[in-house]
N, C-alpha and C positions, 0 to 999 in steps of 0.2 A: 471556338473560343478557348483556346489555351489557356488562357490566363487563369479562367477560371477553374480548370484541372487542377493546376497550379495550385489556388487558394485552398481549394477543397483539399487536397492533398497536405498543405500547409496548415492548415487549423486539425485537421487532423491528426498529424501530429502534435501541434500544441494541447490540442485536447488529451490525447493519450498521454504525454508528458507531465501535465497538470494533475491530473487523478493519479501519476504513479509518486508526484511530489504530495501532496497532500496524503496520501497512503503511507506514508515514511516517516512524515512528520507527527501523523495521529498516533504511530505504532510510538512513539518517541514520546509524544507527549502521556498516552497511554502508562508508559514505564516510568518517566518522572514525575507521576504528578499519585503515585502508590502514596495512601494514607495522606493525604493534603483532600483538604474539603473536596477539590476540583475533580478527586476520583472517577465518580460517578458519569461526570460528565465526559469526559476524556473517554469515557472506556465505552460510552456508547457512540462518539466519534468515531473511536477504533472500528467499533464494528461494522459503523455506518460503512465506512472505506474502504475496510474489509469487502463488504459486498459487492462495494461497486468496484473495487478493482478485480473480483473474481471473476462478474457478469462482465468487463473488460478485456480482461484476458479470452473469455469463453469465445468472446467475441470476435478478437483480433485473430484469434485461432480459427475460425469458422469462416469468418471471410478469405482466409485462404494465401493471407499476406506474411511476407519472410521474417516480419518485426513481432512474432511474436513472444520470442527470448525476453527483451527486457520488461514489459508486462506480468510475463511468469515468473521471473527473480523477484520481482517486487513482492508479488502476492507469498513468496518461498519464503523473503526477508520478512516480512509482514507476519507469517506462519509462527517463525523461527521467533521472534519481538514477544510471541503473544506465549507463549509456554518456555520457554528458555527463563532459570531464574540465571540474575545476574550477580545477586550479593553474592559475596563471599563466603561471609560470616554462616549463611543460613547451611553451607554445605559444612565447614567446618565442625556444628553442633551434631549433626550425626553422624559424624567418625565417630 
C-alpha cells in the first residue's frame, strides 16, 4: 500500500510544519503582547511551544531523518525571540 507511505509521510510533514508555525507565532505574540493584560497568557504559550518544539526537534533528530535543520532554527529563532531585547530606547539608557 503506497499510498499510504505516502500519507503517513505527508501528515508528517504537515505536522512538523504546524508546530514549527505555531512556535513562531507564540514567540511573536509572546514579544508583543510585553505589559498588555494578555502578558501572562502569551508567555505561557511561549513556553508551552517552546517545549514541544524542543521534544520535536529531539525527535526528528533521533529518528534519524535529513529534515532536521528546519526544526532546529525554529527552536534557535524561538531561543533568540525569548532573551534578545528588541527596544531601542532600553539600550540607549545605559550608555
Amino acid at each position: 500500500m503506497p499510498y499510504l507511505e505516502t500519507l503517513e509521510a505527508s501528515f508528517s510533514a504537515w505536522l512538523i510544519g504546524s508546530i514549527q508555525v505555531v512556535g513562531l507565532v507564540s514567540a511573536w505574540l509572546a514579544r508583543m503582547s510585553e505589559g498588555s493584560p494578555s502578558q501572562a497568557w502569551c508567555q505561557r504559550l511561549f513556553f508551552g511551544s517552546l517545549l514541544l518544539v524542543g521534544f520535536m526537534t529531539l525527535a526528528v533528530v533521533a529518528l534519524g531523518t535529513r529534515y532536521w535543520l528546519f526544526p532546529g532554527a525554529t527552536l534557535a529563532t524561538m531561543i533568540l525571540a525569548a532573551v534578545w531585547d528588541f527596544r531601542v530606547h532600553a539600550r540607549i539608557e545605559h550608555l
